[in-house]
C-alpha positions in Angstrom: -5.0 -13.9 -27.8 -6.8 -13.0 -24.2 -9.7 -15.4 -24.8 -9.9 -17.8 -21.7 -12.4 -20.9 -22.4 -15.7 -21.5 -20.0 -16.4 -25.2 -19.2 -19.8 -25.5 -20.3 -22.0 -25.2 -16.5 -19.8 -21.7 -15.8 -20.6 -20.3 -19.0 -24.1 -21.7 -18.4 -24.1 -20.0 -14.7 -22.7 -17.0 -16.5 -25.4 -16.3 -19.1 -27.9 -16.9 -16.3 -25.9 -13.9 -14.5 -25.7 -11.5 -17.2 -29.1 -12.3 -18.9 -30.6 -11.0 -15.3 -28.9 -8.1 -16.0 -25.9 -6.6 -13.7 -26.7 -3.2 -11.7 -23.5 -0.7 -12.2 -20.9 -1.1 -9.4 -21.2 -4.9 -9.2 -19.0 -7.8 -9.6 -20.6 -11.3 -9.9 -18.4 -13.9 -9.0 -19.7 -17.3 -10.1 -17.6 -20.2 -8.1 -17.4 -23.9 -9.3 -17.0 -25.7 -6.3 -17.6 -29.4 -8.4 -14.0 -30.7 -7.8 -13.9 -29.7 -3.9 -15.3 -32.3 -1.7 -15.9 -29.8 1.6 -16.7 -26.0 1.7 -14.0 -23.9 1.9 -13.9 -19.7 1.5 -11.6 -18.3 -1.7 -10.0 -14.7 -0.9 -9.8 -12.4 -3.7 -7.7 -8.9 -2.5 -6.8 -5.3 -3.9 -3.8 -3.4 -2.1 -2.3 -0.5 -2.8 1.3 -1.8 -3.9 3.0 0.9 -2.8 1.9 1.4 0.7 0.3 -2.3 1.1 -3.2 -0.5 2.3 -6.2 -3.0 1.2 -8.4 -1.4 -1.3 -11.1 -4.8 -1.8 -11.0 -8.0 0.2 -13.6 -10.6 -0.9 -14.6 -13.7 1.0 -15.7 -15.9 -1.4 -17.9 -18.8 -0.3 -17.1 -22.2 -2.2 -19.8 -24.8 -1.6 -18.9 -28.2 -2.3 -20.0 -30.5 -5.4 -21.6 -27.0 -6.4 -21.9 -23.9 -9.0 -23.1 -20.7 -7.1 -23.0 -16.4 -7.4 -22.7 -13.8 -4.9 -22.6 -10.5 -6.2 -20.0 -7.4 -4.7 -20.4 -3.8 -4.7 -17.5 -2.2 -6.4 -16.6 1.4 -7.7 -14.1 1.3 -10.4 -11.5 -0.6 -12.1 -9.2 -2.8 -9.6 -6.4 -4.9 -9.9 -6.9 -8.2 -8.4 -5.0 -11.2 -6.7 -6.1 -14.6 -6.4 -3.7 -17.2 -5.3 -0.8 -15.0 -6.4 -2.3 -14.4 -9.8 -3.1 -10.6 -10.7 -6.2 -9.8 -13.1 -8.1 -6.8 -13.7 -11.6 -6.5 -12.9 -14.0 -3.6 -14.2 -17.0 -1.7 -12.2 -19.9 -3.8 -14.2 -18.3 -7.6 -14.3 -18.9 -11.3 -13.7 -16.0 -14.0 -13.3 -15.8 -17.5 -13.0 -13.5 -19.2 -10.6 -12.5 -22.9 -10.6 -10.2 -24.6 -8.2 -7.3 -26.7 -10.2 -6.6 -29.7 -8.4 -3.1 -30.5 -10.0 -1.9 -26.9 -9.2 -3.9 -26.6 -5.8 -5.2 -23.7 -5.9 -8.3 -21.7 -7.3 -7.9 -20.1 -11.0 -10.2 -17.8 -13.1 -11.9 -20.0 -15.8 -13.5 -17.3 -17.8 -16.1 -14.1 -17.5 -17.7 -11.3 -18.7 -14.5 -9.3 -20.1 -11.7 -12.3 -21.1 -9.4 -9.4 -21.8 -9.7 -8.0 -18.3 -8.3 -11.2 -17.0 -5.4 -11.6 -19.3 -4.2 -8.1 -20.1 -2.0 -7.1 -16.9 0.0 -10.3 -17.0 0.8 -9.9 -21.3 1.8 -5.9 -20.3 4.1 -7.5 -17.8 6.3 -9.9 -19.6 7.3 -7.0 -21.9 10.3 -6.2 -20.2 11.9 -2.8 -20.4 15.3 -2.8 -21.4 16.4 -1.6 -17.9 19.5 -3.7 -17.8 21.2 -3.4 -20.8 21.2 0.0 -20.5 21.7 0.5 -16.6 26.1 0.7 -16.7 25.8 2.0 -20.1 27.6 4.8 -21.9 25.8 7.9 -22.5 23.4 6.5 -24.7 20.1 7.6 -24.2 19.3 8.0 -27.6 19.2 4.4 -28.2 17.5 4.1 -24.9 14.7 6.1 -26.1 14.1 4.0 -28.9 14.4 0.8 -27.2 11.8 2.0 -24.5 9.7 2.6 -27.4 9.3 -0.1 -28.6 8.4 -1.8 -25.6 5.8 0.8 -25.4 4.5 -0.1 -28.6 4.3 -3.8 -28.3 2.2 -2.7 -25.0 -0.3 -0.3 -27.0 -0.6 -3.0 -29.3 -1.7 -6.2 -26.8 -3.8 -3.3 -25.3 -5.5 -2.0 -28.5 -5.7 -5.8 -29.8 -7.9 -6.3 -26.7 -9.9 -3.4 -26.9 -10.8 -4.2 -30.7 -12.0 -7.8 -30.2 -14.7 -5.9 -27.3 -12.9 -8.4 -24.6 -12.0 -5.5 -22.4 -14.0 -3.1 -19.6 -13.8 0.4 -20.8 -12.6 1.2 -17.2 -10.2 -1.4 -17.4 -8.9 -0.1 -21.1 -8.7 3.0 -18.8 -6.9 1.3 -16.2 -4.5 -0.7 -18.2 -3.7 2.4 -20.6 -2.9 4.5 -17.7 -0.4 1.7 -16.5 1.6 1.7 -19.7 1.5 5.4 -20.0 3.5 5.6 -16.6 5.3 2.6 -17.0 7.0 4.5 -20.3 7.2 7.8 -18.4 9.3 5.9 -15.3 11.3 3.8 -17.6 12.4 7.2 -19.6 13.3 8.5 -16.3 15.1 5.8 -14.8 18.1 6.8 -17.2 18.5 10.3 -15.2 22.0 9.9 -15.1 22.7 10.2 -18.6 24.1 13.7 -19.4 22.3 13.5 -23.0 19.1 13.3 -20.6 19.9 16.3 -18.1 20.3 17.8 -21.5 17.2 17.2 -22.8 15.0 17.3 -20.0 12.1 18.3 -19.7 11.8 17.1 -23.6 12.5 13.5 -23.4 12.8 12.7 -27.5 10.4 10.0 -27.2 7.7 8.7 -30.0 5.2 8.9 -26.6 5.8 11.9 -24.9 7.3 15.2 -26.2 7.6 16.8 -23.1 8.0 15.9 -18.9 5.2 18.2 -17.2 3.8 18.3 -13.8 -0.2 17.9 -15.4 1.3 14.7 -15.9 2.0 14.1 -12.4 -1.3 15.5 -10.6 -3.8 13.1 -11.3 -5.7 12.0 -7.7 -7.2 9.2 -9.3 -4.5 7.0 -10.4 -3.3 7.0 -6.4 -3.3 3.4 -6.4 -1.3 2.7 -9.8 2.2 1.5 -8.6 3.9 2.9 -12.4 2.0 6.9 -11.4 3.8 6.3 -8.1 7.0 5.9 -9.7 6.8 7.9 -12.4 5.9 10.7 -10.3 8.9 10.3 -7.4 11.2 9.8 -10.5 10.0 13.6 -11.8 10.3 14.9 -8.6 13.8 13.8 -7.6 15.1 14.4 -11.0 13.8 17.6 -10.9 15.8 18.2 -7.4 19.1 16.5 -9.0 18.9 19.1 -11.6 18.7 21.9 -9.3 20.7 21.0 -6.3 21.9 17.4 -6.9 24.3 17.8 -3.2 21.1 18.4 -1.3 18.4 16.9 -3.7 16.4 14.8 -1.3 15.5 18.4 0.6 14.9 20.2 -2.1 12.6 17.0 -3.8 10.6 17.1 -0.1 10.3 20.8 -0.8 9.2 20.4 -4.7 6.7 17.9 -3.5 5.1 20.4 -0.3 5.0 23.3 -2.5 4.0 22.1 -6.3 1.2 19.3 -5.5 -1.9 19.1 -4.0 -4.3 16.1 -2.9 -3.8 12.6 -2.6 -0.9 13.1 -4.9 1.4 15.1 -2.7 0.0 12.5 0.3 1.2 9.5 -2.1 4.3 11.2 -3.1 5.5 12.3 0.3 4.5 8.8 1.6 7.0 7.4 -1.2 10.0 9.3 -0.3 10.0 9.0 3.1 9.6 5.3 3.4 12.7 5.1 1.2 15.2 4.7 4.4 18.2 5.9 2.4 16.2 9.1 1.5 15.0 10.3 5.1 18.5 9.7 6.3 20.0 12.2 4.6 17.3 14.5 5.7 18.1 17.3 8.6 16.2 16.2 11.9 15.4 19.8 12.2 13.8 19.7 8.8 12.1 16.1 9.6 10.4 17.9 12.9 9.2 20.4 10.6 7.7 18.0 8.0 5.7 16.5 10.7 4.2 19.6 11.8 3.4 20.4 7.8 1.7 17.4 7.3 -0.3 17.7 10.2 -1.0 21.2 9.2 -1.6 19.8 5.9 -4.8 17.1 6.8 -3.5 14.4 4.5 -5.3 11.1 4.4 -4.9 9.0 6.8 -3.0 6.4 4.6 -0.5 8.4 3.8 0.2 10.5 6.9 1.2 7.5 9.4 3.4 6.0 7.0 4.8 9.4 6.9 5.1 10.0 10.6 6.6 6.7 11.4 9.4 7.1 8.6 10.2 10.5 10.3 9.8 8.8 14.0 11.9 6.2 12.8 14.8 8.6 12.1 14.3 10.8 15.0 13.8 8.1 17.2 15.2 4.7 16.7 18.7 4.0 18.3 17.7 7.1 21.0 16.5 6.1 24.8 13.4 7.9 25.8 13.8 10.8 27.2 13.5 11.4 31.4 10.9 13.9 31.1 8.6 11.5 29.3 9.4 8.6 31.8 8.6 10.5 34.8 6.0 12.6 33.0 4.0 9.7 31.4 0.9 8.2 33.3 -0.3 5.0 32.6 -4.1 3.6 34.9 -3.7 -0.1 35.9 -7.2 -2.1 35.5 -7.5 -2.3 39.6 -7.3 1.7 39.6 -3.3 2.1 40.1 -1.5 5.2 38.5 2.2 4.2 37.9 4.4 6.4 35.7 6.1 5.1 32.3 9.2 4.6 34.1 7.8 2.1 37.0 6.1 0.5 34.0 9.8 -0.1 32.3 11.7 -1.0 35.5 9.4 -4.2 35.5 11.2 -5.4 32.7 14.2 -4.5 33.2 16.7 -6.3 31.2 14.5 -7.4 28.7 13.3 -6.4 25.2 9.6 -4.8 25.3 6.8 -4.4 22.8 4.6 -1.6 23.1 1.1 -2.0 21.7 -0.7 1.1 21.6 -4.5 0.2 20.7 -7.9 1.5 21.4 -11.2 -0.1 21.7 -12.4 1.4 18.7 -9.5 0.7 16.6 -10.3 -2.4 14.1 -7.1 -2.3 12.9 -6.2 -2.8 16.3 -8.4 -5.5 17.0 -7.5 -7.4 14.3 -4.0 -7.5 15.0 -4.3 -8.7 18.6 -3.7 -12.1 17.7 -0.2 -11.3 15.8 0.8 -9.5 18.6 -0.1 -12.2 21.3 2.2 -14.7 19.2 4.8 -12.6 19.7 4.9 -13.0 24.0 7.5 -15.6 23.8 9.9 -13.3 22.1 8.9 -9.9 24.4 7.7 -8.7 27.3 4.5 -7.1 25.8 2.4 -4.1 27.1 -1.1 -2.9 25.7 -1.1 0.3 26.3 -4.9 1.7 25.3 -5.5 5.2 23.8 -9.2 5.3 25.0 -11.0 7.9 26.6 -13.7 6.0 28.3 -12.2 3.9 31.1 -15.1 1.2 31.0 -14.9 0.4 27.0 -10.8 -0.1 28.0 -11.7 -2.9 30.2 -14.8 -5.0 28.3 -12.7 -4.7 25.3 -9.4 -6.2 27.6 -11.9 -8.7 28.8 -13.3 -10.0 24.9 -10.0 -10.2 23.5 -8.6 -11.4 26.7 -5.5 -9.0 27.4 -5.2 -10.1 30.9 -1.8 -8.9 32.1 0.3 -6.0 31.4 -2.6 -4.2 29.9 -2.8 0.1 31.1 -4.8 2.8 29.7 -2.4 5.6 28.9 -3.4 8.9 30.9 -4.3 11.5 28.6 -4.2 9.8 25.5 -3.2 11.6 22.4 -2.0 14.5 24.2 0.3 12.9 26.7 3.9 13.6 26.8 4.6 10.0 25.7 2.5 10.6 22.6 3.7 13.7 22.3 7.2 12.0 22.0 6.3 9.5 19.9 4.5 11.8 17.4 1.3 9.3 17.6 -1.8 10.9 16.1 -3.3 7.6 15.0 -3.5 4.0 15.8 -2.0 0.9 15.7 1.5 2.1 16.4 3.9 -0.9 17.9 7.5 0.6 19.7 10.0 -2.2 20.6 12.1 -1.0 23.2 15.6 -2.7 23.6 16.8 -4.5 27.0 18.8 -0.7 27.8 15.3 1.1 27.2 16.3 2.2 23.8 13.8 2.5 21.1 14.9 -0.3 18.6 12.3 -0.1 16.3 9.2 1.6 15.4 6.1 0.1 13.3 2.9 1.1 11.3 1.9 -3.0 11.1 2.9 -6.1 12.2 
């Protein structure tokens, strides 16, 4: 049932590509360009679906009236989009990509591992029976069994693949990972059922016996959305159970003191960009987050989203403090020093977007074109967080910032950065027409 068929020159171009043999850690990507009439470039991404970070981007060259391969480096198993459509893709693989003229857009035609391609879509239109059960009486019984079986229609499209050898053994890996904690959230979505705080940690279910946190400390799975869930949804219930008045505290807590790695990054990450969740969170216990997971070291990825969900709760709605105003230094590009204050009073009345780059920032870089289609709406300032005063300007001059661009004084240990807890870059304030911070941003 996951067999997809080859038109007869892919699967020709395909043989070609796997009869040379693959080296491990490549993908092959074989594109039909026969029904375009000009070049054009496909995109085939990877993010992280919980904090939208990109994990793969491919640039895929389509020449016109012709069949041709590139070959990719790639480490493990990944779930892919292409136009919108999600397929797995394993560490040692070859596709074949068409473009379908009555749908406009470019489609996978076939590859290596058929199974890889059709697996994650089939494990997703098995719906869990979240609904019927969601205003429910305490029936969780039931609920178990009917999670089950959605489990086992899962195991079985899974199994089905991996017996007709259609599958990646990384994606098997992948894929059985994903209905594991898909069955793990879904038996924890029904916290509120007494017969479950009853229970817990043994669930009753045909899968799993027993909730425990080796379940929930696995690094690798980082970038599987279900893990994520799964693992706040332990956590939180966890907290309900103990203190469910103050549970979000005592989940941030849980989360500090029982896990370690990427996992506690990931899971701290998850909580705190849940706005109704860092709202009921003490300010005095959100400052002291921020120094713990600075303490802490936690990958990049997962300490900004961190520190702007706390900077949004300690900061938005507040005006910046005097101190900061008159103690901030920003250097003009003719040599000027003005404070933040004199900057402000410029635009006074108006709504202001504060870009905080860096030469050396390529997410910066890259979103310099968003933010300069966003000068009809604000008065924008590019404030730069370099340290060499010469790299500031060439880099002004090639992406042509040429007005209301300053070098903030200082840096990353100014009182203005201090303030606005920024550690890393891009960070983009919007200040409101009083001076008020109105919001604060990781990305455009």
């Amino acid at each position: 049932m996951f067999y997809i068929r080859l038109n007869r020159a892919i699967l020709l171009a395909f043989l070609l590509c796997i009869n040379t043999g693959l080296l491990a850690g490549t993908l092959v990507v074989t594109v039909d360009g026969s029904n375009n009439t000009a070049a054009d470039t496909l995109q085939l991404t990877s993010d992280n679906e919980l904090t939208g970070d990109r994990l793969l981007q491919l640039m895929v060259p389509v020449s016109a009236g012709a069949i041709k391969s590139y070959s990719y480096k790639t480490a493990t198993a990944l779930l892919m989009n292409l136009d919108g459509a999600y397929f797995i893709i394993g560490s040692n693989d070859s596709i074949a990509i068409t473009f379908n003229k009555a749908a406009n857009k470019y489609e996978i035609a076939g590859g290596r591992f058929p199974g890889n391609y059709a697996i994650y879509q089939a494990i997703k239109s098995v719906n869990a029976p979240f609904e019927k059960y969601r205003k429910a009486d305490d029936n969780f019984e039931e609920y178990v069994q009917a999670v089950d079986s959605v489990t086992a229609v899962r195991y079985a499209m899974l199994n089905e693949a991996r017996e007709r050898n259609t599958m990646s053994r990384e994606a098997y890996t992948w894929v059985s990972a994903y209905v594991k904690y898909l069955h793990l959230f879904a038996l924890l979505f029904y916290k509120s059922s007494a017969t479950f705080q009853k229970q817990f940690p043994q669930s009753g279910s045909r899968y799993i016996k027993q909730f425990q946190l080796s379940d929930f400390q696995k690094d690798e799975l980082e970038n599987l959305l279900p893990y994520a869930l799964a693992t706040v949804s332990y956590v939180t219930t966890i907290a309900r159970l103990k203190d469910s008045s103050n549970y979000r505290t005592v989940a941030l807590d849980h989360a500090l003191d029982s896990f370690t790695g990427k996992t506690r990054g990931m899971l701290l990450s998850a909580l705190m960009i849940n706005s109704s969740f860092r709202k009921n969170i003490s300010n005095d216990r959100l400052q002291q987050l921020l120094t713990q997971v600075n303490r802490l070291q936690l990958p990049k990825n997962y300490l900004q989203p961190i520190t702007v969900a706390c900077l949004k709760q300690l900061r938005e709605g507040r005006p910046i403090d005097s101190m900061v105003l008159a103690g901030a230094r920003l250097l003009t590009p003719d040599g000027r020093t003005i404070t933040l204050k004199e900057l402000l009073q410029l635009y006074t009345g108006k709504e202001v977007l504060i870009d905080f780059w860096a030469s050396w920032c390529g997410p910066c870089i890259q979103s310099l074109p968003k933010v300069a289609k966003l000068e009809k709406d604000y008065a924008v300032c590019y404030v730069s967080l370099d340290t060499d005063k010469q790299k500031w300007k060439m880099a002004a001059q090639k992406h042509k910032i040429e007005k209301a661009q300053y070098l903030l004084i200082n840096n990353y240990n100014s009182v203005l950065a201090a303030w606005l807890f920024i550690s890393a870059i891009p960070r983009y304030i919007v200040l409101d027409a009083s001076g008020a911070v109105k919001h604060v941003e990781l990305r455009l």
